[in-house]
C-alpha positions as CSV (number, residue, x, y, z in Angstrom):
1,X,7.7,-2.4,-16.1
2,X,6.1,-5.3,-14.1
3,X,5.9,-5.1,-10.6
4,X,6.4,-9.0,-10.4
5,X,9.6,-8.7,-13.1
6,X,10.9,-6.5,-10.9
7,X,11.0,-8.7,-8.0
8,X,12.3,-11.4,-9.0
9,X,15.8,-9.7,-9.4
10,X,15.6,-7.2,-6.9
11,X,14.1,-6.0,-3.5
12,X,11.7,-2.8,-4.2
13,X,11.1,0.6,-2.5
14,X,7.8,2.0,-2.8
15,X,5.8,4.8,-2.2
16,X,2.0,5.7,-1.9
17,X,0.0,8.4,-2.6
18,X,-3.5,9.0,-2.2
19,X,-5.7,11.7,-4.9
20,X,-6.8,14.7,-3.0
21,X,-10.7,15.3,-2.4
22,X,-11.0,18.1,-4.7
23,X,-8.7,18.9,-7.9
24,X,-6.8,22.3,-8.1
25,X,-3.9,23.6,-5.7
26,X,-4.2,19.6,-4.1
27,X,-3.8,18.2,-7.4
28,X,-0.9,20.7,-7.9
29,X,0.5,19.9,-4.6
30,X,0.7,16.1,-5.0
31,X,1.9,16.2,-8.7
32,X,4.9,18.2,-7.2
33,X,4.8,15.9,-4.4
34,X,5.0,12.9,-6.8
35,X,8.1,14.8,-8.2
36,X,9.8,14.8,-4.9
37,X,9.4,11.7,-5.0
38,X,10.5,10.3,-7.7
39,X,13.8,11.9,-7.2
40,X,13.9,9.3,-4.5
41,X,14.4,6.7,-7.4
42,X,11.6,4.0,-6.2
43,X,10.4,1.1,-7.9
44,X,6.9,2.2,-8.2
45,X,4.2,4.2,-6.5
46,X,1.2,3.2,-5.9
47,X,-2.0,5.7,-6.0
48,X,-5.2,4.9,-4.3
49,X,-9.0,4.4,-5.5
50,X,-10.5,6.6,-2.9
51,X,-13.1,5.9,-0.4
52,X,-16.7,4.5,-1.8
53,X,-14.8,5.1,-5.7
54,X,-15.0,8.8,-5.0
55,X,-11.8,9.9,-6.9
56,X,-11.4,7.0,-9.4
57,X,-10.8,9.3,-12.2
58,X,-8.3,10.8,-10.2
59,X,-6.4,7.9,-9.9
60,X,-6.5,7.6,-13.5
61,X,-4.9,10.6,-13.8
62,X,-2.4,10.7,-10.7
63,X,-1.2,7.1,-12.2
64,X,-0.9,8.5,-15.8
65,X,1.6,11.5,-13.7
66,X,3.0,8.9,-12.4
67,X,3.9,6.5,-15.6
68,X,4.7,9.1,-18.2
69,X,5.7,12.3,-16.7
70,X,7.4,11.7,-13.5
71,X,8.9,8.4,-14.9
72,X,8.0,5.9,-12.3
73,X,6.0,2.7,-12.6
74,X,2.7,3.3,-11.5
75,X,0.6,0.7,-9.8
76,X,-3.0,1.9,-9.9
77,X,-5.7,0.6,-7.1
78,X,-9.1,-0.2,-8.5
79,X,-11.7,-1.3,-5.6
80,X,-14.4,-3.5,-6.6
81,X,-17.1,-2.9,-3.5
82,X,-18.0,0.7,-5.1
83,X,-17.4,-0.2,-8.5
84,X,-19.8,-1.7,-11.3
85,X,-18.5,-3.5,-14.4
86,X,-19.0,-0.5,-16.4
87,X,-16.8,1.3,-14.6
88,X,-14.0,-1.3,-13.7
89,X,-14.3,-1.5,-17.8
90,X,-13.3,2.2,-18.5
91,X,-10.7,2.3,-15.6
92,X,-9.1,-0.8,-17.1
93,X,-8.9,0.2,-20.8
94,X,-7.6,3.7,-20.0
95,X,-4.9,2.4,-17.8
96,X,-4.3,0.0,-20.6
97,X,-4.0,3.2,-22.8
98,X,-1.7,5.5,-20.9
99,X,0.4,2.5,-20.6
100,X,-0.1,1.7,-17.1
101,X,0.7,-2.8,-16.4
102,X,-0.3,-2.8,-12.7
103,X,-3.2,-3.0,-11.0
104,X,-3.7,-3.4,-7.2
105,X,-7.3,-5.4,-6.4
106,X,-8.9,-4.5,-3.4
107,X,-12.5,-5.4,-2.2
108,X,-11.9,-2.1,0.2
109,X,-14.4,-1.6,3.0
110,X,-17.4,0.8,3.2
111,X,-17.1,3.8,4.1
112,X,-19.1,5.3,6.8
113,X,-21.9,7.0,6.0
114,X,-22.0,5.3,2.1
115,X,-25.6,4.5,1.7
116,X,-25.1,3.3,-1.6
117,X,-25.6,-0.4,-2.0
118,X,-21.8,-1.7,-1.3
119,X,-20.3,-4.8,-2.9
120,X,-23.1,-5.4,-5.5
121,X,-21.2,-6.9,-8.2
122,X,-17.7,-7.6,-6.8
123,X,-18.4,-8.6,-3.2
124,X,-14.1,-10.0,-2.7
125,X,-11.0,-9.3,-4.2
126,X,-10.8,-12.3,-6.0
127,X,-14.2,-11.3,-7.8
128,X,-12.6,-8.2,-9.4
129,X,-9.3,-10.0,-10.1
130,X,-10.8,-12.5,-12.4
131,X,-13.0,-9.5,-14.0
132,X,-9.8,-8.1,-14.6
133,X,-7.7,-11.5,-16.3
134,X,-8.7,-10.1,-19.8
135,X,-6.6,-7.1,-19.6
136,X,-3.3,-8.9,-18.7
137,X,-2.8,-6.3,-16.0
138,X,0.2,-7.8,-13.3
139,X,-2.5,-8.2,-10.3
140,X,-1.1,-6.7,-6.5
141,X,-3.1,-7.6,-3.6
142,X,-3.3,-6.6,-0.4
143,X,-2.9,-8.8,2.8
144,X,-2.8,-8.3,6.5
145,X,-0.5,-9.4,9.1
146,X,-2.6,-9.3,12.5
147,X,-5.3,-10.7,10.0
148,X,-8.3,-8.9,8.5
149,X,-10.9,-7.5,10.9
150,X,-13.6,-9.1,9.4
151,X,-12.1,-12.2,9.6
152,X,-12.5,-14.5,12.7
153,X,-8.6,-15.1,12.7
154,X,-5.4,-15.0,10.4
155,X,-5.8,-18.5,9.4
156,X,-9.2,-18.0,8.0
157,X,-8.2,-14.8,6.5
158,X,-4.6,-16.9,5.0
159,X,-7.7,-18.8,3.2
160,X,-8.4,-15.6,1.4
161,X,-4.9,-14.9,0.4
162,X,-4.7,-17.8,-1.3
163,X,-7.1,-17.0,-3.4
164,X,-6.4,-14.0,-4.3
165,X,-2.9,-15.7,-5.5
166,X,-5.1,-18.3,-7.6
167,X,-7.0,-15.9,-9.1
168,X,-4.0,-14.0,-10.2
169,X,-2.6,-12.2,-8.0
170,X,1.5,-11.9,-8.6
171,X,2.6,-9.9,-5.3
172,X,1.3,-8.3,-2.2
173,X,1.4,-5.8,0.1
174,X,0.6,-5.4,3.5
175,X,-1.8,-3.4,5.9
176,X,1.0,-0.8,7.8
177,X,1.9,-2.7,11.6
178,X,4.2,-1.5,14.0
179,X,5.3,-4.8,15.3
180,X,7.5,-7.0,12.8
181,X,6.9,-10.5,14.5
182,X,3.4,-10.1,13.1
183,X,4.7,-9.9,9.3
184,X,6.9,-13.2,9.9
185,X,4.2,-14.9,11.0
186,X,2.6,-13.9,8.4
187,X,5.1,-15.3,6.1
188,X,5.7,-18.4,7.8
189,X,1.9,-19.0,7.6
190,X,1.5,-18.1,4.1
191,X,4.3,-20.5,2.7
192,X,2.9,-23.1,4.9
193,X,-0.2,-23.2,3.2
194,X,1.8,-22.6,-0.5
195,X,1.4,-19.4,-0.8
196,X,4.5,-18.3,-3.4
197,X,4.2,-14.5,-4.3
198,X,6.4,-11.9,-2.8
199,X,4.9,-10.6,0.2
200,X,6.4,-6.4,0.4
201,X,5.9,-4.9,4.0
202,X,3.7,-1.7,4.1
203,X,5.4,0.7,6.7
204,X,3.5,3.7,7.8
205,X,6.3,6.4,9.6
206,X,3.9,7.7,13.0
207,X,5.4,10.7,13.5
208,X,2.0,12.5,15.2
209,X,0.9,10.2,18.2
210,X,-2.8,11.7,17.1
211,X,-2.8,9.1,14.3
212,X,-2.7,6.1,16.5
213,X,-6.4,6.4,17.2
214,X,-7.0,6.7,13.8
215,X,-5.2,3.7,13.1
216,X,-6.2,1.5,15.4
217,X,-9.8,2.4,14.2
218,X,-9.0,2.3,10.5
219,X,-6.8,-1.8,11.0
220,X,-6.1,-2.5,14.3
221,X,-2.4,-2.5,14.0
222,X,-0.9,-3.0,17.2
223,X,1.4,-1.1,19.1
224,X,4.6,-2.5,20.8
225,X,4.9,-1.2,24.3
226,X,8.3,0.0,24.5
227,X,6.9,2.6,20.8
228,X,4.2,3.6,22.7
229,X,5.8,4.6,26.0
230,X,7.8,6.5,23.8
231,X,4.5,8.4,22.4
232,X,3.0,8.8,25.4
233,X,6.0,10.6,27.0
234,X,6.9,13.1,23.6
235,X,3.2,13.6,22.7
236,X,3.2,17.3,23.6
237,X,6.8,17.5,21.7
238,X,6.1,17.3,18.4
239,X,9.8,17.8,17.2
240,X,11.0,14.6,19.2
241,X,7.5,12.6,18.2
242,X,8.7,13.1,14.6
243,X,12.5,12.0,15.3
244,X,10.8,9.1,17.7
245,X,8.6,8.2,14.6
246,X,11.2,8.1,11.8
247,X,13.6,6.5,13.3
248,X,11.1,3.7,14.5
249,X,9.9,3.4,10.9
250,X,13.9,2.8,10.2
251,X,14.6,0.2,12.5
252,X,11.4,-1.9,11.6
253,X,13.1,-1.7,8.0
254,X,16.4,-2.5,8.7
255,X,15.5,-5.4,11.2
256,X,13.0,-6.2,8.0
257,X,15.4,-6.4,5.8
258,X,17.7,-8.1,7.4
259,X,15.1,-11.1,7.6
260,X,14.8,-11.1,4.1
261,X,11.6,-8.9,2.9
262,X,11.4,-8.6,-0.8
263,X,11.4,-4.6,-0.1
264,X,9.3,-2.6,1.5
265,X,6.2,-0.1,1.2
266,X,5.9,3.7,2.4
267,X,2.6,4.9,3.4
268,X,4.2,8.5,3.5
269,X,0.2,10.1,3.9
270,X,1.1,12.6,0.7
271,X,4.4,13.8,2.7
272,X,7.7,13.4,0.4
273,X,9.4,15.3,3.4
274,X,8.5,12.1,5.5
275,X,9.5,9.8,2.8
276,X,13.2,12.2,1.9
277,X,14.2,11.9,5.8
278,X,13.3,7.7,6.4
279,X,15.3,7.3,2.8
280,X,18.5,9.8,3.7
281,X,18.5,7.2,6.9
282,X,18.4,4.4,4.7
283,X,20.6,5.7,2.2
284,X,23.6,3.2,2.9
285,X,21.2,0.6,3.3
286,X,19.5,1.2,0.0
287,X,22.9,1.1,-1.9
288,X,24.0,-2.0,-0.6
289,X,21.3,-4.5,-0.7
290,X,18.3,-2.8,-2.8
């Protein structure tokens, strides 16, 4: 089913999964994670393109899992910086193929050390989404609520957005934060400017304080004193950093909620434990007003 259908009489949980560097007992793993997963009942998972296109086929494949055997809709990322025509052609017709309607278009940054020439024939999200109009995919894109780091603030980036929504884009997600005022600005700012499509939260659980550098490298998210106090006095307690973590990731998604997000979006890192104990949380929540 549509991703965009969907929203417009519900709100949606979400999942997503990234394809493992190299197939066998990791392919295994996250098919059986996938399963896990699914038992959670979401309203799609989402798999990602990989770093520089490295495991597109994979994606293919994880999103086929995905669609036809675990039962789930499956919203496939394509990145255009990597990708040529060619291959954005033979992702696109075999999604089309194995039944796959949703497509999440991503520019995606370059990775380090990719000495390939980067962005040569889609150089923005926008690029690949009109590429992409012929194949009647529903079109996902991403957006950022402490604004992309390339961009010289949110208002410029808010510019790109709204594109992405003219060229097609139906819904978004957003870059994982830690600090909720940043996604209602976000919001605010986006309607301002007529920007209509839902816009679903992206929540990543931080339930090992060694991510955070990662993180802060990878988007800059913020973090809100009173969480990090928290980190920095359970860091050597790994047990309490995970209950510290969870239940943080619950509050933002109540508190979300409870402002009226369209749903929300698990980056669980390949971890259906982490996405089983944030849900069980949720559970009453879920029933009530997903």
């Amino acid at each position: 089913m549509r991703i965009d259908e969907i929203l417009k009489h519900k709100r949606t949980l979400s999942f997503e999964v990234f394809p493992p560097k190299k197939g066998g007992e990791g392919k295994e793993k996250l098919l059986a994670t996938i399963d896990e997963l699914a038992g959670l009942r979401p309203d799609f998972i989402s798999v990602t393109y990989g770093a520089g296109g490295s495991n597109s086929k994979n994606t293919v494949e994880i999103a086929d899992y995905i669609q036809n055997s675990a039962h789930v809709n499956a919203l496939a990322h394509i990145t255009g910086g990597p990708s040529s025509p060619e291959t954005v052609d033979g992702l696109a017709r075999t999604l089309k193929e194995r039944g796959i309607e949703n497509v999440l278009c991503l520019r995606g940054d370059k990775p380090v050390g990719y000495e390939a020439e980067y962005c040569k024939y889609f150089a923005h999200a926008t690029d690949l989404a009109e590429y992409l109009t012929p194949y009647h995919f529903t079109l996902g894109a991403a957006c950022y609520p402490e604004g992309h780091v390339e961009c010289a603030s949110l208002y410029a980036d808010l510019i790109n957005m709204k594109k992405k929504e003219e060229c097609g884009a139906t819904f978004f997600i957003t870059q994982l934060f830690y600090d909720n005022t940043y996604y209602y600005r976000l919001v605010n700012e986006a309607r301002r400017i007529g920007i209509v499509s839902p816009i679903i939260p992206g929540i990543m659980p931080l339930v090992n304080p060694k991510n955070i550098r990662r993180i802060k490298e990878m988007c800059g998210s913020a973090i809100p004193l009173n969480f990090r106090n928290m980190i920095e006095i359970y860091a050597e307690h790994p047990a309490v950093m995970e209950e510290i973590g969870l239940n943080y990731a619950v509050y933002q998604i109540i508190d979300l909620i409870a402002m009226g997000a369209p749903g929300v979006h698990l980056y669980v890192m390949n971890n259906a434990n982490t996405a089983r104990a944030v849900c069980s949380r949720l559970e009453k929540v879920f029933d009530e007003l997903f």
